[in-house]
C-alpha positions in Angstrom: 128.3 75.5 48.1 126.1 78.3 46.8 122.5 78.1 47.9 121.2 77.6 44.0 124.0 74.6 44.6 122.1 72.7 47.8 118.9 73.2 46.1 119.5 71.4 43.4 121.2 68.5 45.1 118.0 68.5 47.4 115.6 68.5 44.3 117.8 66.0 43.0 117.7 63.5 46.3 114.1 64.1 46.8 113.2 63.1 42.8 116.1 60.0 43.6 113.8 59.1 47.1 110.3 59.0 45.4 111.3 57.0 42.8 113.0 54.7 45.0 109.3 54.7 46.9 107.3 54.0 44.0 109.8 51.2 42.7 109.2 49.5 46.3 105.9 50.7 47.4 104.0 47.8 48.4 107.0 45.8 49.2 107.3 43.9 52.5 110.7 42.6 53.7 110.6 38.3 54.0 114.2 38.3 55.6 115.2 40.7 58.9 119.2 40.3 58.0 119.4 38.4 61.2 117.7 35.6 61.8 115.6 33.0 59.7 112.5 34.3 61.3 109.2 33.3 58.9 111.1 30.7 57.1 111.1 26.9 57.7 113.7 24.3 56.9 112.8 21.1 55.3 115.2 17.9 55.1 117.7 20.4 55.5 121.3 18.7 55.4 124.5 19.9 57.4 124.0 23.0 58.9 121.2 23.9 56.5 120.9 28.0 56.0 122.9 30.0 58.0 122.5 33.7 58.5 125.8 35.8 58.0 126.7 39.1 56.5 122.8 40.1 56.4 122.6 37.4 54.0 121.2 33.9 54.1 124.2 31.3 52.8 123.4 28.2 51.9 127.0 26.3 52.9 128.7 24.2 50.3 127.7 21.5 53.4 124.5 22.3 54.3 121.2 22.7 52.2 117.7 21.6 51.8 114.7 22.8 51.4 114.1 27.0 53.0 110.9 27.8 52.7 108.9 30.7 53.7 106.1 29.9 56.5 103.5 32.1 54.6 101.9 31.4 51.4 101.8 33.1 48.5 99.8 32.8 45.1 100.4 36.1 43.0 103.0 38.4 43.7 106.7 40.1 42.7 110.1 39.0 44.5 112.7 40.9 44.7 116.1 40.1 45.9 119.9 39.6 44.7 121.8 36.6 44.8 125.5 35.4 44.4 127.1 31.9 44.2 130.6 30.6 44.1 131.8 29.3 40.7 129.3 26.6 39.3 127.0 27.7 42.0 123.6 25.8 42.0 120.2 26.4 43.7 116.6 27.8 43.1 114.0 29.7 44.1 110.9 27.3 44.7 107.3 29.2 43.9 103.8 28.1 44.8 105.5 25.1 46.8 104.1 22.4 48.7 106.3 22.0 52.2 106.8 18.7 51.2 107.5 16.3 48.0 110.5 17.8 45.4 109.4 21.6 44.9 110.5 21.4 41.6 107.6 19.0 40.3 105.1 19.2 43.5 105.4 23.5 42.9 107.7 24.8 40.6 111.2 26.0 40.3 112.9 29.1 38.7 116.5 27.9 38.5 119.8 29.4 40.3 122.5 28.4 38.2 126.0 29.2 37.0 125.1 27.8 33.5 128.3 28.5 31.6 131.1 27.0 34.0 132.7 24.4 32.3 131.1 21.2 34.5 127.8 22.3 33.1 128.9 21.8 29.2 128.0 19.1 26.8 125.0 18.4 28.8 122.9 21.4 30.4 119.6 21.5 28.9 117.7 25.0 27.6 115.3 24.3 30.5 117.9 24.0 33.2 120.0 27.3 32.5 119.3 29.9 34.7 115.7 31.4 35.1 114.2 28.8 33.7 110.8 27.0 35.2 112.7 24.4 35.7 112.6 21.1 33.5 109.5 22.7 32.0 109.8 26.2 29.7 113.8 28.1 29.1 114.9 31.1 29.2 114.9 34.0 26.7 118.3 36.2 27.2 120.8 35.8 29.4 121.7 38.8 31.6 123.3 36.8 34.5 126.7 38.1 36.2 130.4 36.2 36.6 130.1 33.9 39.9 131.4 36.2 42.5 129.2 39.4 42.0 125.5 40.1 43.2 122.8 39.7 40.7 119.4 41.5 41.2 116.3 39.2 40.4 113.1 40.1 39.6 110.4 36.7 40.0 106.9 37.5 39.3 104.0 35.0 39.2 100.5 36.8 38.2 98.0 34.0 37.4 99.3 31.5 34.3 102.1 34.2 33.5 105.6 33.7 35.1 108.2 36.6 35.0 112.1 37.2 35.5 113.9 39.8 35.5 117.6 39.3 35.7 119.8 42.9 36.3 117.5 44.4 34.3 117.1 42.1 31.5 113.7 40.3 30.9 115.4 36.8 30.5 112.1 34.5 31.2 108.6 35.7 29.7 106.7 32.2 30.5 102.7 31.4 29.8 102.3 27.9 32.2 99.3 27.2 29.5 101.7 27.2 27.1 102.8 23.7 27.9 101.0 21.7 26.9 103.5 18.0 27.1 101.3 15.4 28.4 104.8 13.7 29.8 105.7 17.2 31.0 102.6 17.9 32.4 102.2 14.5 34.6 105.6 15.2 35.4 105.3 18.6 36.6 101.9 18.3 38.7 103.2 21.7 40.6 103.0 23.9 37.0 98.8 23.7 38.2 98.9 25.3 41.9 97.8 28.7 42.4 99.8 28.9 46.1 102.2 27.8 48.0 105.1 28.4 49.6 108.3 30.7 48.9 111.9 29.0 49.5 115.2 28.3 48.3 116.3 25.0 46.9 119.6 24.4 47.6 122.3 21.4 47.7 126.2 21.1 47.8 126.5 24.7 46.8 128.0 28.5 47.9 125.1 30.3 47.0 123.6 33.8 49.2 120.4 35.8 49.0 119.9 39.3 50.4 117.7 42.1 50.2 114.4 40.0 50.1 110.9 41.4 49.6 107.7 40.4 48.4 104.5 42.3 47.0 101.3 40.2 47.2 99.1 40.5 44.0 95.6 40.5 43.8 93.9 37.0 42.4 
C-alpha cells in the first residue's frame, strides 16, 4: 500500500467516524446487551423479556408490558427490531406504568402488516408505525420478517415521528385529531411524559441497539 494509499483510507475512516459522531452525539444507550438493567416488567406473562444475543426477545410465551424505569417527554429513539413471521408488538411512548399503554400513553405499532392472518381486516391505523388506533401511516418502508429493521421514533411536543430504514413512514400532528370518540378513547394522545417500553404478547419479536436523546420541552 503506497503512503498516498493509507492516507486516503485514513481520511476516509476519520470523515466515516465523525459522521458516525454527529449522527449519535447526544445519544445515551437504554439497554447494556446484558441484562434488563433500567427497565421494569409489568403483568409480564411466561418468562416475560429475556435477554439473549445482545438483544431483548420477547418469547412467543412470554410478554407483557417492558418499560423503561425513567421517564421521558421529548426525545429521539433509535433502535432495530426483527420479528418472526406475523410478528406483533409495540413501542409504548409517554406511558403510564399501569392501565393499557396504548390508550393510557400511546403506541407506535410493531407489526408484520402484510402476512396473510392480517388480511381482510387490519385497519390503516393498526399497520405498522402507526399511533396506534388513532392516526396511520404514510409509506411503508418495513423489511420481510426475518431481517432487522432500523427505527427512528421521535416525539417533540404535539409532533410524532418514524422513521423506518430510512423512510419517513409516520409524520403525525396529535392535534390533528380531533375525534371526540377517539379522543375519550385515547386519554394517553394528551400526556407530555411517561415511560418508554415494549408492548408485547404471543409474539417472536427482538430489539437491539437501543438509545435515546432527551429533547428540550
Amino acid at each position: 500500500m503506497s503512503f498516498r494509499h493509507l492516507l486516503l483510507c485514513l481520511t476516509l475512516a476519520s470523515l466515516s467516524l465523525t459522521a458516525a459522531d454527529k449522527t449519535e452525539k447526544g445519544f445515551s444507550p437504554l439497554f447494556d446487551g446484558t441484562t434488563l438493567k433500567g427497565w421494569i416488567l409489568m403483568h409480564g406473562k411466561g418468562p416475560g423479556y429475556v435477554v439473549r444475543d445482545g438483544t431483548i426477545l420477547c418469547p412467543t410465551d412470554g410478554g407483557g408490558n417492558l418499560f423503561t424505569d425513567k421517564e421521558y417527554g421529548n426525545f429521539v429513539l433509535r433502535l432495530e427490531f426483527k420479528f418472526e413471521a406475523g410478528g406483533n408488538n409495540g413501542v409504548g411512548i409517554r406511558a403510564p406504568l399501569e392501565g393499557d399503554a396504548a390508550y393510557a400513553g400511546m403506541e407506535i405499532q410493531i407489526l408484520d402488516h402484510d402476512h396473510e392472518k392480517y388480511k381482510g381486516w387490519l385497519k390503516p391505523t393498526q399497520r405498522h408505525g402507526a399511533v396506534y388506533d388513532s392516526i396511520p401511516p404514510i409509506a411503508d418502508a418495513l423489511k420481510p420478517a426475518g431481517e432487522w429493521n432500523t427505527e427512528e421514533i421521535t416525539a417533540d411536543g404535539r409532533k410524532v415521528r418514524v422513521i423506518l430504514n430510512g423512510v419517513l413512514i409516520t409524520d403525525a400532528d396529535l392535534d390533528s385529531v380531533t375525534d371526540p370518540a377517539i379522543l375519550k378513547k385515547h386519554p394517553g394522545l394528551a400526556r407530555t411524559k411517561g415511560h418508554i417500553g415494549w408492548l408485547g404478547h404471543g409474539s417472536n419479536v427482538q430489539f437491539r441497539n437501543i438509545r435515546i436523546k432527551e429533547l428540550g420541552n
